[in-house]
C-alpha positions in Angstrom: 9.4 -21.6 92.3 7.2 -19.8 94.6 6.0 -16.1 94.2 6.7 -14.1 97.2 4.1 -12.1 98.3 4.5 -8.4 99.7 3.2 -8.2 103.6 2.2 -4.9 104.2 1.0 -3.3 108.0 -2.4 -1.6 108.8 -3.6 0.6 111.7 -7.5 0.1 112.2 -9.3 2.9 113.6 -12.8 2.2 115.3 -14.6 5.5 115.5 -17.7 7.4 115.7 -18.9 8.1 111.7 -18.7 12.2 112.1 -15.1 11.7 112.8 -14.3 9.4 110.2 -12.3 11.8 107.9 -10.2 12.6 111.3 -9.2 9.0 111.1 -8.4 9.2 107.7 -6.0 12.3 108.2 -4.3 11.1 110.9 -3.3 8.1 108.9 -2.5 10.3 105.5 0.2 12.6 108.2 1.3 9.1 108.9 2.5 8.8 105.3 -0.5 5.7 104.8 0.2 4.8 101.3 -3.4 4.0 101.3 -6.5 4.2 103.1 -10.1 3.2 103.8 -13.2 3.8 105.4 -15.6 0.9 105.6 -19.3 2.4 105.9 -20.6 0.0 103.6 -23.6 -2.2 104.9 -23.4 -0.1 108.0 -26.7 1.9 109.7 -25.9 5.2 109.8 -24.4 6.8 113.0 -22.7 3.5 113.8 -19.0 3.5 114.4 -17.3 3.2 111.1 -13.9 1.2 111.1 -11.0 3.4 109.1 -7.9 1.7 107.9 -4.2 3.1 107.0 -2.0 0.5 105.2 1.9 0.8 105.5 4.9 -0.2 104.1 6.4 -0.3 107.9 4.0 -0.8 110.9 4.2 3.0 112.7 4.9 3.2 116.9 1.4 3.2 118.6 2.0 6.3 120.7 3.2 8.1 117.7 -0.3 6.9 115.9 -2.1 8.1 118.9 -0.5 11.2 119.5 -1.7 11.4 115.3 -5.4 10.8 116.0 -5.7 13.0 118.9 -4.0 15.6 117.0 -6.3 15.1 114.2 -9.6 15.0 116.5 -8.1 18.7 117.6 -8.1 19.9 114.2 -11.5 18.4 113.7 -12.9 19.7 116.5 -13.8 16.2 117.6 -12.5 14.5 121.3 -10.7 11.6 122.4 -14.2 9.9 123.2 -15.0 9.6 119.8 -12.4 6.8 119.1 -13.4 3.3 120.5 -10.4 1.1 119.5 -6.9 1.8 117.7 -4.9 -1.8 116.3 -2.4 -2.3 114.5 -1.8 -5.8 112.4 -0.2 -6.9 109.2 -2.4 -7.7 105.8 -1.3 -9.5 102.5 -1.3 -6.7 99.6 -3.8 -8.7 96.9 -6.2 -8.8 100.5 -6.4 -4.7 101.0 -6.3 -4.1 97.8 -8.9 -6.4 96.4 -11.2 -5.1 99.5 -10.5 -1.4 98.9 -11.6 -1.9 94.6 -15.0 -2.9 96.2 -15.1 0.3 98.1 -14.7 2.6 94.9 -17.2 4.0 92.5 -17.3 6.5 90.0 -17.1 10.4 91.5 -18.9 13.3 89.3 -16.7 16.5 89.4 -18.6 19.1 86.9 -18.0 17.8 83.5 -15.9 15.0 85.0 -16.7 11.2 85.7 -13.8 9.9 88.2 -14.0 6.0 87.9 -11.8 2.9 88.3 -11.2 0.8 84.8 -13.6 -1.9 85.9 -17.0 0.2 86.5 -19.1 1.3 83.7 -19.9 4.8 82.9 -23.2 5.4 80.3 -23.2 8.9 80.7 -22.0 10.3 77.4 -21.9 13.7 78.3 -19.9 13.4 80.8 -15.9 13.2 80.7 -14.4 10.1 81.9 -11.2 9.9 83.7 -10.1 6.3 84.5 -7.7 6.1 87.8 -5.3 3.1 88.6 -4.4 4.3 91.9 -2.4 1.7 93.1 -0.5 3.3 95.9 -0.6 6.9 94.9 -2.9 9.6 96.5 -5.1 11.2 94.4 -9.0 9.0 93.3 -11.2 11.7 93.1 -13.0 11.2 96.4 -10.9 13.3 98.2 -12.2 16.8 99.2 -8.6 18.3 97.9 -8.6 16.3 94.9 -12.8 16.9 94.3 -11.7 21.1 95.1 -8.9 21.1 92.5 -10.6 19.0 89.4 -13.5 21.6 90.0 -11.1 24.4 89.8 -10.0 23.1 86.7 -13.6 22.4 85.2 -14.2 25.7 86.0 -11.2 28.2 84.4 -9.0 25.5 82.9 -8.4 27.1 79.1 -7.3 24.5 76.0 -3.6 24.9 75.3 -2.5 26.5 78.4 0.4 25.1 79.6 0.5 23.0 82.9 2.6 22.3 86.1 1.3 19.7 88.0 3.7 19.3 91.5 3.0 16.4 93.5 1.0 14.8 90.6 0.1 11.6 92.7 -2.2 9.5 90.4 -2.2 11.8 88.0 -5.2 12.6 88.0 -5.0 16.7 87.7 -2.7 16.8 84.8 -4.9 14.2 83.1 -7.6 16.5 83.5 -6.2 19.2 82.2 -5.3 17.0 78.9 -8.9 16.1 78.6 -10.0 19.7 78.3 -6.9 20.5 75.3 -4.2 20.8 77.4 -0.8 20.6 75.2 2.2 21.1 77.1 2.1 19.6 80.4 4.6 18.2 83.2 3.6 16.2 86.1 6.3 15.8 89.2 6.1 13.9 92.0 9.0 13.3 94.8 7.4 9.4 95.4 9.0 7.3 92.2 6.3 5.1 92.6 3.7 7.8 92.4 4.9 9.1 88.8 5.2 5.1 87.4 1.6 4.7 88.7 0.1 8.9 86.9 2.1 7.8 84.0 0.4 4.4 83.5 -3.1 6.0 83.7 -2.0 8.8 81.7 -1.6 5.9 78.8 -4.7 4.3 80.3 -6.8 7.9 79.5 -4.8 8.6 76.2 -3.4 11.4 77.1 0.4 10.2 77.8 1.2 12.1 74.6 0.9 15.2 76.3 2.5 14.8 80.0 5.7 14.5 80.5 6.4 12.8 84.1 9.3 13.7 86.5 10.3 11.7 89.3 11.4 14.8 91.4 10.2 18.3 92.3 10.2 21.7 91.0 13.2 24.3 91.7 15.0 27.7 89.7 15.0 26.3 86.3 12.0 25.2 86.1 10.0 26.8 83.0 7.0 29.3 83.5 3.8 27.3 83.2 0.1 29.0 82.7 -1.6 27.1 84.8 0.4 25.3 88.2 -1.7 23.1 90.1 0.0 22.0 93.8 -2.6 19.5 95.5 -0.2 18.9 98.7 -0.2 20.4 102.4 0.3 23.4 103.8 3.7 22.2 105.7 4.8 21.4 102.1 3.7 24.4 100.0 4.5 27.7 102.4 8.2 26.9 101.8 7.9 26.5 98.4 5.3 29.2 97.8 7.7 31.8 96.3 8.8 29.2 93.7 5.0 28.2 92.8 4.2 31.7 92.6 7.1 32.4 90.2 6.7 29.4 88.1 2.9 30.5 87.2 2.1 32.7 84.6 -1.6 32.8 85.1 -3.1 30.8 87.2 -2.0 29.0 90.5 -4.3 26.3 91.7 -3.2 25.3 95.4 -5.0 22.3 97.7 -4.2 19.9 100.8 -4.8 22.9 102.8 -7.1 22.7 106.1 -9.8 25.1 106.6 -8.3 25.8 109.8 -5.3 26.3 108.1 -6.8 29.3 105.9 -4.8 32.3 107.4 -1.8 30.3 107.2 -1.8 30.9 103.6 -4.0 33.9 103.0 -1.3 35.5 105.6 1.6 34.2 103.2 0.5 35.7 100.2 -0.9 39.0 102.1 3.2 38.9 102.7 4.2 38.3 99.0 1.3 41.1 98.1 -0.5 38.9 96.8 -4.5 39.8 96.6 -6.2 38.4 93.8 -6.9 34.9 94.8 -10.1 32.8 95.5 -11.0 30.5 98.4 -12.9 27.6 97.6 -14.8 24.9 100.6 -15.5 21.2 100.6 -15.9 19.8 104.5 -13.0 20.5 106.5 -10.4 21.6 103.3 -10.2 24.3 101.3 -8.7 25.2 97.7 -6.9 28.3 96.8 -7.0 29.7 93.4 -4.7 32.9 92.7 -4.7 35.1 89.4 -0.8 35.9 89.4 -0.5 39.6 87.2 
């Protein structure tokens, strides 16, 4: 009997290397269950090739009108971007191609790597990811911004939210450091099978509970809530984050353009005591709730 094997689509973006992560947002807005930039075995300041892959091949204008928003945001223009294709891709292709791409990432006391590199640093803490499909390897300036956060003032045995958990990555984390009461949600089903794999892959799946869904009224008051998502996505939901954290609320996936967005949003709530945190074009938002 044969085994069928998933086609999935991707949308290849040729562009000059300073715009690269403009690429790469564009194709996260356009819900890319994954991405990649190839700059390996490149010279430097050559155009860099950045690929989305998709369940469903998007429109071209609407992955146009995507980039150029993007370059806006960037500050980057529409010269920048020599060639835009689309084309479909075998899954064991991408995803064999994109494990080369990986290595280990060193956040503070953490060592972000895939199960198949080696880390000899012993003083270092080792998270192993699985990513899969979900967002959330450690590369990332939002995921970088939040594991330093938590390096930083995470406290053994506080209690942890983690909404939008993606890999799991944050709430793992968290476990590493003592954490003893922690739930993980994510609205993506597949996202909370892939955080609680490597949850049992870090031996921490003792301590997270996973929920396929989000957060609302009855969810309990955690110490620390952690909400790596985007800004569209957490000012509707800030009054419920703000309530659900009894200490600490740890907020990413928030542009740097973006900032006065949410500094105005909490200036409404009276909020004040909070800390802004840079990496490239994002930012972190860390808020002592009294």
């Amino acid at each position: 009997m044969e085994t069928s094997t998933k086609t999935w689509f991707a949308i290849d973006i040729r562009i000059d290397e300073q715009a690269a992560e403009a690429a790469e947002f564009a194709l996260n807005e356009l819900d890319a269950v994954g991405t990649e930039i190839d700059s390996l075995r490149k010279p430097t300041g050559d155009p860099q090739c950045v690929t989305g892959y998709f369940h469903v091949l998007p429109e071209m204008d609407t992955v146009h009108a995507a980039v150029d928003e993007a370059l806006r945001i960037y500050g980057f223009t529409a010269d920048t971007v020599k060639q835009i294709d689309g084309r479909s891709v075998v899954q064991t292709d991408w995803l064999a191609e994109w494990k080369k791409h990986w290595k280990p990432t060193t956040i503070g006391r953490f060592i972000i790597a895939p199960p198949w590199e080696m880390v000899d640093d012993a003083s270092k803490i080792v998270i192993r990811i699985e990513p899969n499909m979900a967002f959330g390897t450690g590369t990332h300036e939002t995921t970088k911004l939040c594991v330093k956060a938590i390096d930083d003032i995470y406290r053994p045995s506080r209690s942890v939210l983690d909404v939008g958990t993606g890999t799991g990555i944050l709430a793992i984390a968290a476990a590493k450091l003592g954490g003893t009461r922690i739930l993980a949600c994510d609205t993506d089903a597949d996202s909370v099978s892939i955080a609680r794999e490597n949850a049992v892959l870090n031996g921490v799946d003792d301590v997270i509970e996973f929920s396929d869904g989000s957060i609302d009224e009855r969810t309990p008051v955690f110490d620390f809530v952690c909400a790596n998502l985007t800004i569209d996505v957490i000012l509707p939901m800030l009054d419920l984050l703000l309530a659900k954290a009894g200490d600490v609320l740890l907020m990413s996936g928030i542009l740097a353009e973006q900032k006065r967005m949410i500094t105005d949003g909490l200036g409404s709530r009276n909020v004040t005591q909070y800390m802004i945190c840079e990496d490239g074009e994002w930012i972190s938002v860390v808020v002592n709730v009294d």
